[in-house]
N, C-alpha and C positions, 0 to 999 in steps of 0.2 A: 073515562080514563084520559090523563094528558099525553100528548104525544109529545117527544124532543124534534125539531126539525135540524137538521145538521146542515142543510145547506137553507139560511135564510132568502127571501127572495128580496128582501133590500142590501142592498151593498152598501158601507159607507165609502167604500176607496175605489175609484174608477180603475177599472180595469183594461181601459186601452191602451193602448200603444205609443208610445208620447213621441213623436217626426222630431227628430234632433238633426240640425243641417251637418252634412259633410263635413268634416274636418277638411282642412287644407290639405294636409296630405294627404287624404283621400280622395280627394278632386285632382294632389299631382299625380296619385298614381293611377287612376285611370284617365287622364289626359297621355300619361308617358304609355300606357298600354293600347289607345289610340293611334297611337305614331310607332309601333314597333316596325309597321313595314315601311315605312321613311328612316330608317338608322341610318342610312347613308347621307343622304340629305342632312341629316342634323349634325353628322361627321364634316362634313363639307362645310356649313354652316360653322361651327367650329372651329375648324381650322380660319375658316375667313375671316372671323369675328379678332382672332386672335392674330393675326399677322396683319390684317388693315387697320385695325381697331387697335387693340389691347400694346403690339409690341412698339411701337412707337411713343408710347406714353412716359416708361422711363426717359426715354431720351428728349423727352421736354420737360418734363420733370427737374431732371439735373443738369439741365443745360440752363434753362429761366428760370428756376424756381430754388436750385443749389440743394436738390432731396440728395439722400443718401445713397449711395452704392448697394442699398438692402431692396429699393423699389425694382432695378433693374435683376436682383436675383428671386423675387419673388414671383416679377413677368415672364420668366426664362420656369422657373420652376412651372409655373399653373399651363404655361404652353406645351410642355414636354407631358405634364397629367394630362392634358385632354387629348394630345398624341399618342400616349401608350393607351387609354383608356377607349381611343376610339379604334385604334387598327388590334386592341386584344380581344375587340368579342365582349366588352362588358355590355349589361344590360341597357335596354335606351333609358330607362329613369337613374339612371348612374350619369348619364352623358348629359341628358339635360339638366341635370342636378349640377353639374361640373360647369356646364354653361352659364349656369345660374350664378355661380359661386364666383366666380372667374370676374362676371360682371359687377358684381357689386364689391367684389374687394379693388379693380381695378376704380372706381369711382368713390370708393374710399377714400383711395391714397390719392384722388385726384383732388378732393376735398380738401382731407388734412394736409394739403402742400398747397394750394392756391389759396386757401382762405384762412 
């Protein structure tokens, strides 16, 4: 008498587990959950970036370069978002995400107006 075997013991389709790398955002958010007990520091850090760094940029900008009256409301804008964002309690991958964004739209506009 033949028997049916239901489960063969050749496989043709590998059944392991295939290692797919981190997505980026997965890497930023456990780097940003690394650094939860630094919020302060990255608050600090923010503020510095943005008053040494970032708020002086309009005003070279339209001083040598003749940009428009929109770069100087856009640096006042992203200063006052990472001021209410950092003294309200938002999450630290909120802040550094803010930092992040901050930085490259400010070297954005330092692009598109220098070159």
């Amino acid at each position: 008498m033949n028997t049916i075997e239901l489960e063969p013991s050749a496989t043709l389709v590998k059944t392991e587990a295939i290692e797919r790398p981190d997505s980026t955002l997965k890497r930023f958010a456990a780097f940003a959950e690394s650094q939860k007990d630094k919020r302060l520091g990255w608050f600090m850090i923010s503020l510095l970036a943005q008053a040494v760094i970032f708020l002086p940029v309009p005003a070279a900008l339209m001083y040598y370069y003749d940009a428009s009256i929109s770069v100087l409301a856009i640096t006042v804008l992203l200063f006052f978002a990472n001021l209410v964002v950092g003294m309200a309690g938002s999450k630290i991958n909120v802040l550094i995400a803010l930092i992040a964004i901050t930085t490259i739209v400010h070297i954005a506009m330092i692009v598109a107006y220098v070159l």
